[in-house]
ZALUMLO-750825 format. One record per atom (N, C-alpha, C): x, y, z. Coordinates in steps of 0.2 Angstrom, whole numbers, m for minus. Each point is the difference from the previous one (the first is absolute). Example, Ala and Ser with C-alpha at 12.3 -4.5 7.8 and 13.67 -1.06 7.14 Angstrom:
pt east->66 north->m28 up->39
pt east->m4 north->6 up->0
pt east->4 north->6 up->0
pt east->m2 north->5 up->m4
pt east->4 north->6 up->1
pt east->m4 north->5 up->3
END
This chain:
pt east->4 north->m6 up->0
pt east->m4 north->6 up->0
pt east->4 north->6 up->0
pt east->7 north->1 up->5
pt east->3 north->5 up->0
pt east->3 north->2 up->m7
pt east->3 north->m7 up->m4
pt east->0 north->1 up->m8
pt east->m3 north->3 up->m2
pt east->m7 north->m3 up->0
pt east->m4 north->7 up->m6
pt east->m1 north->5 up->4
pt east->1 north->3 up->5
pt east->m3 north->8 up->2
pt east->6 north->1 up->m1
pt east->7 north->m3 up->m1
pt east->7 north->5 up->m2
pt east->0 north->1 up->m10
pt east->m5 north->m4 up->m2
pt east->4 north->2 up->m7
pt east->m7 north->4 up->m1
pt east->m7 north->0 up->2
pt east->m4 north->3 up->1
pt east->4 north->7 up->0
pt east->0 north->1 up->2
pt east->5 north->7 up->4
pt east->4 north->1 up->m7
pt east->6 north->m3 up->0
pt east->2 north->1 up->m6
pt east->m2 north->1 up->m3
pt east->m6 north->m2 up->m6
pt east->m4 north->0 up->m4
pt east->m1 north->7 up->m1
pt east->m5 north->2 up->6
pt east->m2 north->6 up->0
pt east->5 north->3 up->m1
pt east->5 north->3 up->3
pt east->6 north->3 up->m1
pt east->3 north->0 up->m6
pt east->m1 north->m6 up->m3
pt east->4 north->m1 up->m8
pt east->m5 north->5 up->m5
pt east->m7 north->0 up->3
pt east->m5 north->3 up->m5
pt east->1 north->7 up->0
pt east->1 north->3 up->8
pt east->m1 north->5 up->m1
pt east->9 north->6 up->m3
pt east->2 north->m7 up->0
pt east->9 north->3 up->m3
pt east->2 north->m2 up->m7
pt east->m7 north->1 up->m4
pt east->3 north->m5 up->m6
pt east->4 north->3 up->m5
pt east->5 north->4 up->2
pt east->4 north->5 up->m3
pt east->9 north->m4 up->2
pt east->m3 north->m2 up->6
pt east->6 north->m3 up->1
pt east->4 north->m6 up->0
pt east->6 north->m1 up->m2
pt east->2 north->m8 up->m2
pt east->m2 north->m3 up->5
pt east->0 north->m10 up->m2
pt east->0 north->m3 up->6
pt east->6 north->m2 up->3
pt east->m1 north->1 up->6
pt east->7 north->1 up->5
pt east->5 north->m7 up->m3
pt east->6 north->0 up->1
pt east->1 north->m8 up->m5
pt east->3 north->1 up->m5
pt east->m4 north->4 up->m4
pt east->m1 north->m2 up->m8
pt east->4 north->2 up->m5
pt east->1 north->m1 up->m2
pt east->4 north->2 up->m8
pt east->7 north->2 up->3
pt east->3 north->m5 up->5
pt east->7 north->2 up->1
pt east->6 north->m5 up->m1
pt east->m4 north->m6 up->m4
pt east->5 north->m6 up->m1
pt east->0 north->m2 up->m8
pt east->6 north->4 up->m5
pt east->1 north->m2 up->m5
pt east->m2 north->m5 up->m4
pt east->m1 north->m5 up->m5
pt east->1 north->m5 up->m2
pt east->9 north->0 up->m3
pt east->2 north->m5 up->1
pt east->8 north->m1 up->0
pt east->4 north->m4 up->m9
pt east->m7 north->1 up->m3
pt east->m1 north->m3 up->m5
pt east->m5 north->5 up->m7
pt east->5 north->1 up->m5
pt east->m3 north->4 up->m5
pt east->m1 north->m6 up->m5
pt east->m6 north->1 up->m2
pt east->m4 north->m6 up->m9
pt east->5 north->2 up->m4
pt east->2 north->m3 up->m6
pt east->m1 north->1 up->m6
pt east->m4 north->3 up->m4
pt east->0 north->6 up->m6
pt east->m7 north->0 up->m3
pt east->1 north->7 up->m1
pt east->m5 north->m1 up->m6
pt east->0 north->9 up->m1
pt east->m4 north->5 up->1
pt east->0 north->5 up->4
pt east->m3 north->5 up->5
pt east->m9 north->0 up->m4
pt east->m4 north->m1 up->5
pt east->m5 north->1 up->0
pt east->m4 north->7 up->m7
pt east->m2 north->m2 up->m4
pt east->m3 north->4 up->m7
pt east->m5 north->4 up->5
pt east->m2 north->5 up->m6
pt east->m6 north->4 up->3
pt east->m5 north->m2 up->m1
pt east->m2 north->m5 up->m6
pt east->m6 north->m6 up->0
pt east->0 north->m3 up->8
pt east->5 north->m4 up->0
pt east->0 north->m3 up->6
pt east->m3 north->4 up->8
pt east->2 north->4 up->0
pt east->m1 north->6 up->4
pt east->m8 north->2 up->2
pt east->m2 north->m1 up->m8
pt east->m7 north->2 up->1
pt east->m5 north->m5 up->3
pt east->0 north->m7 up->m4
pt east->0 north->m5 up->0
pt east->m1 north->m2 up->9
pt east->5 north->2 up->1
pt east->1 north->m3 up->10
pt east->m6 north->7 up->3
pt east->2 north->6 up->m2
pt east->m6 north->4 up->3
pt east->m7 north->m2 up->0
pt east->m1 north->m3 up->m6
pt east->m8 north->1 up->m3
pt east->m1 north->m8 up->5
pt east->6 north->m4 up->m1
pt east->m4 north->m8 up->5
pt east->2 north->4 up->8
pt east->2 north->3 up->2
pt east->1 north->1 up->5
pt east->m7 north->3 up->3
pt east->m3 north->6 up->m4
pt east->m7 north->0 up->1
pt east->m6 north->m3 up->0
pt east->1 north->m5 up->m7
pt east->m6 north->m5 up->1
pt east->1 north->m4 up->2
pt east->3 north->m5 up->0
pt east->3 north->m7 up->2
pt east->m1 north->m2 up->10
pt east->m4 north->m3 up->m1
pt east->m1 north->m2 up->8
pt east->6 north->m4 up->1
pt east->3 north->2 up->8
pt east->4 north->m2 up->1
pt east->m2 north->m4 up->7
pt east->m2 north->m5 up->2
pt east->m5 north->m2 up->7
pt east->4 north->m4 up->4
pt east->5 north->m6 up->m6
pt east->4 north->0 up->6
pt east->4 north->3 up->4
pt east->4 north->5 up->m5
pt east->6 north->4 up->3
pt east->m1 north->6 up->4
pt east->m6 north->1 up->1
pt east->m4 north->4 up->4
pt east->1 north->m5 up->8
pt east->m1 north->m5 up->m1
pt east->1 north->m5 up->7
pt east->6 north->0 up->3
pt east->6 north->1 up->m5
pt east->6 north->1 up->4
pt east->3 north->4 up->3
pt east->m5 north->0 up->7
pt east->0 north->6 up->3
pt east->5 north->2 up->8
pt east->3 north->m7 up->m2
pt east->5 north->m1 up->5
pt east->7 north->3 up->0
pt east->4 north->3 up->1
pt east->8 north->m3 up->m1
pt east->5 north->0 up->5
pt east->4 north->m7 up->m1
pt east->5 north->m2 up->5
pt east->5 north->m3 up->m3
pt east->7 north->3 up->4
pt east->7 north->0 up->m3
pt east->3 north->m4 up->6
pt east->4 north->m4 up->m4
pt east->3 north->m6 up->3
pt east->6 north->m3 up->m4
pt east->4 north->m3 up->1
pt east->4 north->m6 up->m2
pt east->m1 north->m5 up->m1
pt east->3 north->m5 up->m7
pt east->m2 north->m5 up->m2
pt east->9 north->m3 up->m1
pt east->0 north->m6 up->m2
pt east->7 north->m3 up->m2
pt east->m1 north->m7 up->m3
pt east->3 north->m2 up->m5
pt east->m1 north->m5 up->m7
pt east->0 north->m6 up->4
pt east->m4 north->m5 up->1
pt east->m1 north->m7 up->3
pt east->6 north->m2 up->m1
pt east->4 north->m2 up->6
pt east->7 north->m4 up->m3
pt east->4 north->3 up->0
pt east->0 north->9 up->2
pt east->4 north->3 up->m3
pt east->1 north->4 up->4
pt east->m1 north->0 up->7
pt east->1 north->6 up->5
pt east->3 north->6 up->1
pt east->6 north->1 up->m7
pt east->4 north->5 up->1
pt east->m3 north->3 up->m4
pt east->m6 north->0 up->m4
pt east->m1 north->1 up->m6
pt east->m9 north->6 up->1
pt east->0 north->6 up->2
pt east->m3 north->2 up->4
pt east->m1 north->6 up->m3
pt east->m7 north->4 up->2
pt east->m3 north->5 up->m4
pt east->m4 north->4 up->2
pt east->m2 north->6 up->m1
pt east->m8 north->5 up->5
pt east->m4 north->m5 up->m4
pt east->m5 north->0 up->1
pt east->m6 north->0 up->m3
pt east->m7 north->3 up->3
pt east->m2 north->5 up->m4
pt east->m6 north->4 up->m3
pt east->m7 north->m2 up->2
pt east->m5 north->m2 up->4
pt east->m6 north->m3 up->m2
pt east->m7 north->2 up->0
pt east->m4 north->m1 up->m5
pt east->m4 north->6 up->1
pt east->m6 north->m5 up->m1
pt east->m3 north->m3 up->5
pt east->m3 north->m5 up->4
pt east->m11 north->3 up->m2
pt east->m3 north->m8 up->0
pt east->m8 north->1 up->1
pt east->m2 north->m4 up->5
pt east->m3 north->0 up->6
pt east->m4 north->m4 up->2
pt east->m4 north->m5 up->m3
pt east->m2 north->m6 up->m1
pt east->m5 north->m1 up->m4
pt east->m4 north->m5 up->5
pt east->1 north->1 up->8
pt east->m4 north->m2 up->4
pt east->4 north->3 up->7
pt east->0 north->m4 up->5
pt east->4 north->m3 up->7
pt east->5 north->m4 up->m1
pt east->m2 north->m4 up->m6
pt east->6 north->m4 up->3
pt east->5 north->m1 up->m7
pt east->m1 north->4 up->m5
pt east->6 north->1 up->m8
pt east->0 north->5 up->0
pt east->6 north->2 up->m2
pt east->m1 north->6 up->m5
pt east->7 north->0 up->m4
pt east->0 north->4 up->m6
pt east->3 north->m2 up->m6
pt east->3 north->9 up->0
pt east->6 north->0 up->m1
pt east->4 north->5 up->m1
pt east->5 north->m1 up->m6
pt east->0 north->5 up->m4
pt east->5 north->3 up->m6
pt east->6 north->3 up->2
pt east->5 north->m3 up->m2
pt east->7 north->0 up->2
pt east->4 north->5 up->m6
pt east->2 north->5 up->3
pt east->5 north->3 up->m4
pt east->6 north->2 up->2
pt east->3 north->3 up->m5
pt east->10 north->2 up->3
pt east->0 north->7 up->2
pt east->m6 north->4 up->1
pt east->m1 north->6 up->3
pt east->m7 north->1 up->2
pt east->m1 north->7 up->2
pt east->m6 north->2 up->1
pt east->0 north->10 up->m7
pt east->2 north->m2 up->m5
pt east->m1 north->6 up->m4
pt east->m1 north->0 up->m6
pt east->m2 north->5 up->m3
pt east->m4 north->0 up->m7
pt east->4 north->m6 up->m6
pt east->7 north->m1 up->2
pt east->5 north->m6 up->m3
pt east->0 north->m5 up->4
pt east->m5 north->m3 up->4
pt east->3 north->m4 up->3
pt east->m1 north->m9 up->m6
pt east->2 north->m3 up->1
pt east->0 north->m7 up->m4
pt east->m4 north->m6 up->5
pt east->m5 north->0 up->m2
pt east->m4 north->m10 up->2
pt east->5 north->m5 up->0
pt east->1 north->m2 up->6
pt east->7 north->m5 up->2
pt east->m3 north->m5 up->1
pt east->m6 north->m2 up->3
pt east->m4 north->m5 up->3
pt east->m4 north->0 up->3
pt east->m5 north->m4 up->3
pt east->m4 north->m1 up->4
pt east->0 north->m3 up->6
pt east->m6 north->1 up->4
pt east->m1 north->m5 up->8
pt east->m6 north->0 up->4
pt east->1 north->m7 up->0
pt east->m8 north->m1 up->2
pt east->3 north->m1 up->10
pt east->m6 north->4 up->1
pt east->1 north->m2 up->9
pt east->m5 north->m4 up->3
pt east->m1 north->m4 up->5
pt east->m7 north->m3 up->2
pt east->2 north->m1 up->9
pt east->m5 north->0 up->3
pt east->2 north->m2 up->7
pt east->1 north->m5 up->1
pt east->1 north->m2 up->7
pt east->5 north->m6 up->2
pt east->m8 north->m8 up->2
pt east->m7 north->4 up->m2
pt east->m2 north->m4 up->m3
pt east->m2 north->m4 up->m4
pt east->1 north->3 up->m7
pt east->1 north->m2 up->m6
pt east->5 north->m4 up->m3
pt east->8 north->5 up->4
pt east->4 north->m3 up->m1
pt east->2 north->m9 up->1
pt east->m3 north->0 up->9
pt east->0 north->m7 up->1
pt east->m5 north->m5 up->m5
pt east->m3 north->0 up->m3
pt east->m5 north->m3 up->m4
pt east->3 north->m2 up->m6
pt east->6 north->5 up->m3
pt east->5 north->m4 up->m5
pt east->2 north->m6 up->1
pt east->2 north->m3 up->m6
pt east->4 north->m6 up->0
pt east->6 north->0 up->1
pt east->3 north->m5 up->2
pt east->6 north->0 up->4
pt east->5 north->4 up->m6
pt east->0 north->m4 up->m6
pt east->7 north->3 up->m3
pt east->m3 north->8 up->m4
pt east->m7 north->1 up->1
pt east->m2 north->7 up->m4
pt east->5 north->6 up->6
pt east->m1 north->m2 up->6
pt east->1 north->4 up->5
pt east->8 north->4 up->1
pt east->5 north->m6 up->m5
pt east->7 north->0 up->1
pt east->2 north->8 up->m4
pt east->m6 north->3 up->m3
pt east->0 north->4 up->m4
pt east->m1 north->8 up->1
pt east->m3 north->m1 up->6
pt east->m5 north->7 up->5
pt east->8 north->1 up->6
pt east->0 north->5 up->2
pt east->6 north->2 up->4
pt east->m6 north->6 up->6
pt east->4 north->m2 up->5
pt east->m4 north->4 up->6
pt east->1 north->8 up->0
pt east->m4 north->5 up->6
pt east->2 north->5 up->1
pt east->2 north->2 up->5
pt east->1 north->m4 up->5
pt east->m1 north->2 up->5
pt east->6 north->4 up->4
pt east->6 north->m1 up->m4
pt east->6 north->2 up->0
pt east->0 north->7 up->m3
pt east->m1 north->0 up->m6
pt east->m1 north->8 up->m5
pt east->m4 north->6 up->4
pt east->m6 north->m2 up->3
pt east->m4 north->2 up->5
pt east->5 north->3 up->5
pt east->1 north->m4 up->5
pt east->3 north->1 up->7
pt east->7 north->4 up->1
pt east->3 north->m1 up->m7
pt east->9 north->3 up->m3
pt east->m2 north->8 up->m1
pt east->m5 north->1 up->m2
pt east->m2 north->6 up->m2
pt east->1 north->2 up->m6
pt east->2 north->m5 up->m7
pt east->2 north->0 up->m5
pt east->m8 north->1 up->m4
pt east->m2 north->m3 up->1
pt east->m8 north->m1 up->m4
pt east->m1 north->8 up->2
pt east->m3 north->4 up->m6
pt east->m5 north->9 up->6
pt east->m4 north->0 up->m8
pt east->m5 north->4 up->5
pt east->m6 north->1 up->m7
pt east->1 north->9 up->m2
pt east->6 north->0 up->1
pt east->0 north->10 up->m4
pt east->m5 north->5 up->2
pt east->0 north->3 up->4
pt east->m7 north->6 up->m1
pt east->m3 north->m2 up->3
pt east->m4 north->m6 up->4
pt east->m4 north->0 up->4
pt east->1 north->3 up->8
pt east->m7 north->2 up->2
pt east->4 north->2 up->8
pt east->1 north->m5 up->3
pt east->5 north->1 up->6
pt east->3 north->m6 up->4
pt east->m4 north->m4 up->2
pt east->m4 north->1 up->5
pt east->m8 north->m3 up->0
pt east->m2 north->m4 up->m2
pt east->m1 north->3 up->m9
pt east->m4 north->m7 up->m4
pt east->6 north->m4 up->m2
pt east->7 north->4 up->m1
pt east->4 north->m7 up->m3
pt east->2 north->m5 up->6
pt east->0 north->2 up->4
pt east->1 north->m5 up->9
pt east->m6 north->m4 up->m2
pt east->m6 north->1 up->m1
pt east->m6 north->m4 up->0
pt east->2 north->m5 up->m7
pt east->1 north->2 up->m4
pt east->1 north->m3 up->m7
pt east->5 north->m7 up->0
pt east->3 north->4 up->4
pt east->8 north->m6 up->2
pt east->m2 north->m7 up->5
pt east->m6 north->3 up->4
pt east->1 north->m4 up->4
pt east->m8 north->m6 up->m2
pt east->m1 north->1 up->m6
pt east->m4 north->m4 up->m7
pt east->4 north->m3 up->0
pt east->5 north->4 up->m5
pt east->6 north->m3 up->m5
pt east->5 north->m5 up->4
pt east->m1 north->0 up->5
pt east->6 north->m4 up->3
pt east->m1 north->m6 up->2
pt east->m6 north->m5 up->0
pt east->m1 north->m7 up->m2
pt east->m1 north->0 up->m7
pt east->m1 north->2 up->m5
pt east->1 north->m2 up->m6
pt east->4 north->m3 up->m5
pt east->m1 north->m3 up->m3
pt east->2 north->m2 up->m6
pt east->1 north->3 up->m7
pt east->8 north->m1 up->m3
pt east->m1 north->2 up->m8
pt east->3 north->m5 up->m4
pt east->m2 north->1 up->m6
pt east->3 north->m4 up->m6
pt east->1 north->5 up->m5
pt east->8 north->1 up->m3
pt east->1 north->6 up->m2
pt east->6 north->m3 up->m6
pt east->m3 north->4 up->m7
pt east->3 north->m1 up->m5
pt east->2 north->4 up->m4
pt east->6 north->2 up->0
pt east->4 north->4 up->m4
pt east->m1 north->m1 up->m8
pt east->m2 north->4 up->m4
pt east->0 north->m2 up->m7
pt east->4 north->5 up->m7
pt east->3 north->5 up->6
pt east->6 north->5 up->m2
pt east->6 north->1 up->4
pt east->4 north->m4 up->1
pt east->4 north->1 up->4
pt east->5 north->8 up->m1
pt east->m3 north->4 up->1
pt east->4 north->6 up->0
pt east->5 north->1 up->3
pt east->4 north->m2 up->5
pt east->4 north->0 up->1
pt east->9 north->m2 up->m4
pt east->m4 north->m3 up->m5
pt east->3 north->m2 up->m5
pt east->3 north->0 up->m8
pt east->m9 north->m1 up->0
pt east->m2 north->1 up->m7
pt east->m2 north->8 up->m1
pt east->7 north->2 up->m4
pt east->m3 north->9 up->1
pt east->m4 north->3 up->m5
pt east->m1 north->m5 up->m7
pt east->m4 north->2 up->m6
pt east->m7 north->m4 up->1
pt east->0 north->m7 up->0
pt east->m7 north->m1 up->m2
pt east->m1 north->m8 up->5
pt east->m6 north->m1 up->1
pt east->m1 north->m6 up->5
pt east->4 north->m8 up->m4
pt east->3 north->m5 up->5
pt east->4 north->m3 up->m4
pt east->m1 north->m6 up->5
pt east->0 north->m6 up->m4
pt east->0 north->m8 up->3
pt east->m8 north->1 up->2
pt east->0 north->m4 up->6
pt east->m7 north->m2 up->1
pt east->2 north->4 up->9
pt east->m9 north->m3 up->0
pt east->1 north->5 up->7
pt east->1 north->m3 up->6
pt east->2 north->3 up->3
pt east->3 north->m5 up->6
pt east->m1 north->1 up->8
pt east->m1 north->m5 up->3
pt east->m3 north->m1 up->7
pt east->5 north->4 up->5
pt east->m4 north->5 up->4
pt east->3 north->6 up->6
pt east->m1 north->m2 up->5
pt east->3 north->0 up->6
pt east->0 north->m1 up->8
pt east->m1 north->7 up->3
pt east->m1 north->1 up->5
pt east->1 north->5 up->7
pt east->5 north->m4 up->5
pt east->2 north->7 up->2
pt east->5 north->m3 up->5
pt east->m3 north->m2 up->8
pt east->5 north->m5 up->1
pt east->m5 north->m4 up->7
pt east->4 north->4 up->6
pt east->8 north->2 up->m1
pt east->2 north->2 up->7
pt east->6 north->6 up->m1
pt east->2 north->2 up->6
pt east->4 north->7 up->0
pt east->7 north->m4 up->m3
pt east->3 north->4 up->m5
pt east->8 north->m2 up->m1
pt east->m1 north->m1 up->m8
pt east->m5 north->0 up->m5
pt east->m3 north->m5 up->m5
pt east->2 north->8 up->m5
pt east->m9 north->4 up->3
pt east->3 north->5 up->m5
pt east->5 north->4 up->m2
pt east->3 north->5 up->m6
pt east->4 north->6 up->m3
pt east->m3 north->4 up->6
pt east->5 north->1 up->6
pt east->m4 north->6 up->5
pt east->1 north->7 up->m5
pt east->8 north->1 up->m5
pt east->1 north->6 up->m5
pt east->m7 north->1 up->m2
pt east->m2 north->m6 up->m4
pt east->m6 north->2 up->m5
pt east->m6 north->1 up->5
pt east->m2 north->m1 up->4
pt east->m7 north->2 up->7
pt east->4 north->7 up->0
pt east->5 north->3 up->1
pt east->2 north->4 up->3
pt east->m1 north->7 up->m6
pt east->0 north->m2 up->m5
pt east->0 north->3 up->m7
pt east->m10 north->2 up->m3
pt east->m3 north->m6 up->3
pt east->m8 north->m1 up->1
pt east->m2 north->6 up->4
pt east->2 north->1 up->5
pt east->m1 north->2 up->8
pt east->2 north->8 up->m1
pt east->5 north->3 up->m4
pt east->2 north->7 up->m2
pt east->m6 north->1 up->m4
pt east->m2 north->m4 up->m6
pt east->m2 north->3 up->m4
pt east->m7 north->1 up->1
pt east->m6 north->m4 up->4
pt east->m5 north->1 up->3
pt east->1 north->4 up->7
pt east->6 north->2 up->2
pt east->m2 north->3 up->6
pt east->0 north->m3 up->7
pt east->m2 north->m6 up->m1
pt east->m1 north->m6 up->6
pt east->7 north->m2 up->3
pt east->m2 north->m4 up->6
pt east->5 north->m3 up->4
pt east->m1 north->m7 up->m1
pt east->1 north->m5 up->m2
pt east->m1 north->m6 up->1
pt east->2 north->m3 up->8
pt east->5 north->3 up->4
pt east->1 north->m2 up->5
pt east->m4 north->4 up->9
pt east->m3 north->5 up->m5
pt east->m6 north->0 up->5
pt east->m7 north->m1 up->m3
pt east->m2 north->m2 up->m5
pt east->m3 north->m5 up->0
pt east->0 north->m7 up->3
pt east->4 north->m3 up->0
pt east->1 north->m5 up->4
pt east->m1 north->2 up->7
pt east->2 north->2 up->4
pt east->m1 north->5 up->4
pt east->m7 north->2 up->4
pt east->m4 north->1 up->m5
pt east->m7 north->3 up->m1
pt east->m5 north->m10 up->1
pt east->3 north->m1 up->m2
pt east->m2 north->m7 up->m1
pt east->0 north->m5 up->2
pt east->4 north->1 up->9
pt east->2 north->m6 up->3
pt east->m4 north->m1 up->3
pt east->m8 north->4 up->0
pt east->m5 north->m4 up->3
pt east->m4 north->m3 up->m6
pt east->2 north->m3 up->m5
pt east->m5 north->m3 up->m4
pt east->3 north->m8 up->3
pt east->m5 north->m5 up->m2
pt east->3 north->m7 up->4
pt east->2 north->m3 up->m8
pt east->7 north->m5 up->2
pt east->2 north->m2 up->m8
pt east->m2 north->m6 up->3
pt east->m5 north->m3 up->m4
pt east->m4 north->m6 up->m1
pt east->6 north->m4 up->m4
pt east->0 north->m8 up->4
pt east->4 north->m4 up->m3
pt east->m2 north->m3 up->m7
pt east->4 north->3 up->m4
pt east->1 north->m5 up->m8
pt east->m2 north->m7 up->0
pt east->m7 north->0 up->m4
pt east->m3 north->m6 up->m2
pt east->6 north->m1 up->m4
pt east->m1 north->m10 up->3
pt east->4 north->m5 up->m4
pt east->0 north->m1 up->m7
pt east->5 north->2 up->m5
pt east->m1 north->m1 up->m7
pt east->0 north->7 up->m4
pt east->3 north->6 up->4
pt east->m1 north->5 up->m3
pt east->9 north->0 up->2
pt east->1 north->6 up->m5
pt east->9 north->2 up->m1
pt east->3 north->m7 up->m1
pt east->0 north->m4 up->m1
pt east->2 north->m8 up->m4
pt east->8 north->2 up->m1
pt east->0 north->6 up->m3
pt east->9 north->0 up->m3
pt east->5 north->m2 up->9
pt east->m1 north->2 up->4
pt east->3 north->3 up->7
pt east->0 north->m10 up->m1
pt east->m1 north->m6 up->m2
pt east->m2 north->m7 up->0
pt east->4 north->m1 up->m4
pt east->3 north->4 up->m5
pt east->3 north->m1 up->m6
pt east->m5 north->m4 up->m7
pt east->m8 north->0 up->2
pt east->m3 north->2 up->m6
pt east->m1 north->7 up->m3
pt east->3 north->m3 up->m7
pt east->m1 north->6 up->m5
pt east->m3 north->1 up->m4
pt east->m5 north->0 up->m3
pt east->m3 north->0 up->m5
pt east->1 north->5 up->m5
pt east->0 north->0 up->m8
pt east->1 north->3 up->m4
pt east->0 north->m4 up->m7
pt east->m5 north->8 up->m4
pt east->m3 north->m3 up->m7
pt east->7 north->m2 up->m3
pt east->0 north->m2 up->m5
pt east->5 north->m1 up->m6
pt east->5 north->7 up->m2
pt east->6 north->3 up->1
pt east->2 north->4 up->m2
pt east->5 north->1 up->m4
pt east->2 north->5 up->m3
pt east->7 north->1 up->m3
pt east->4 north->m2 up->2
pt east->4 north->m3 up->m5
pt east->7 north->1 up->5
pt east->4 north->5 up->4
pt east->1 north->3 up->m4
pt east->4 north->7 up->5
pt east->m5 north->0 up->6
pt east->m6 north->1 up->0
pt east->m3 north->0 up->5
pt east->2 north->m4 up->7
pt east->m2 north->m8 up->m5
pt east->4 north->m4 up->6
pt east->4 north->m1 up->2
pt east->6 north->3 up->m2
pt east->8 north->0 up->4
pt east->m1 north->5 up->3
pt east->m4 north->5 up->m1
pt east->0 north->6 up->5
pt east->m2 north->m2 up->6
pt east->m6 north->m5 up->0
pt east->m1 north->m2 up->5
pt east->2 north->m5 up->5
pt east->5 north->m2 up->m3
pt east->4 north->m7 up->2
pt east->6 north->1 up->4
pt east->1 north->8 up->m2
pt east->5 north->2 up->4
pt east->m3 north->0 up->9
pt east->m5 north->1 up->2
pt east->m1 north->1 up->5
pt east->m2 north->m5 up->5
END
């Protein structure tokens, strides 16, 4: 309840400032420029005129955004921000779009599906080697939803922090700096202190203005529920992962 009367609030607030950016936003580059030739003025028109008529009803649902840390399955050293701009589509899913920023260039890196520790347990045993916990990203103070008051995002966290994700990278921009390459491949969350680039948090943490360390801090009364059995599998030495390139897979063979 405290939830909805903080983003309540927000809301209001956002309505009646609608002049002003949202807190967060538009300060994390994409690290990756396409190929191609600069946008025509056909083209130009073209996006205005669908822009006004064109219903857009899912993207309107993703009304969420949280910024976190992801790292290639099997690859721990192999680590990245990631961007989510999240829909509820009950209590217990919700489905967020992954990118390599939050700005007008940002690039679609992947997706993630979240579910509660309900649903989670109800998978089968080898679907679940696939899902990675939060309870750690949560409590580290790593995981922050940008721009909401502390209030709601404290409330938000303390949702988020028995849940489950299953997260797939399908542009690894950390690498690929032209265009999405190989297939797409299985992401983890981190489970304990010592794991993440504190540089790269540290680098996250300037550029939104946050602390992650008094996040945590802020957070030492949310309770960290014990990790259902079957989830973060890597930490077991199951790895799961699609078919990939080669170069890819020596990348990841190194770690």
């Amino acid at each position: 309840m405290r939830l909805f009367q903080s983003l309540c609030r927000a809301s209001l607030l956002a309505g009646l400032l609608p002049l002003l950016p949202a807190c967060g936003d538009q300060n994390t580059s994409s690290p990756v420029e396409a190929p191609g030739a600069g946008k025509s003025a056909k083209t130009r028109v073209l996006e205005a005129g669908a822009d006004v008529l064109q219903g857009k009803a899912p993207l309107q649902k993703l009304n969420l955004y949280l910024d976190g840390f992801h790292f290639y399955n099997g690859a721990l050293g192999q680590q990245m921000e990631a961007h989510h701009f999240c829909a509820k589509l009950n209590e217990d899913v919700t489905q967020c779009v992954i990118y390599d920023g939050n700005g007008a260039d940002a690039k679609i890196m992947g997706i993630e599906y979240i579910v509660t520790k309900k649903l989670f347990k109800q998978l089968p045993t080898e679907e679940k080697k696939l899902w990675h916990s939060h309870v750690h990203e949560v409590k580290s103070g790593t995981l922050v939803a940008p721009g909401l008051p502390a209030v709601a995002e404290h409330e938000l966290m303390e949702e988020l922090v028995s849940t489950y994700g299953k997260t797939f990278h399908t542009w690894h921009t950390d690498r690929d700096k032209t265009l999405p390459l190989g297939t797409p491949l299985l992401m983890m969350g981190f489970t304990r202190d010592g794991q993440i680039d504190t540089t790269m948090v540290a680098r996250r943490d300037q550029r939104l203005g946050i602390s992650s360390r008094e996040k945590r801090r802020q957070r030492a009364d949310i309770a960290a529920p014990p990790v259902a059995p079957g989830a973060d599998a890597w930490e077991q030495g199951e790895v799961r992962q699609l078919g990939i390139v080669p170069d890819a897979k020596a990348a990841l063979h190194q770690h």
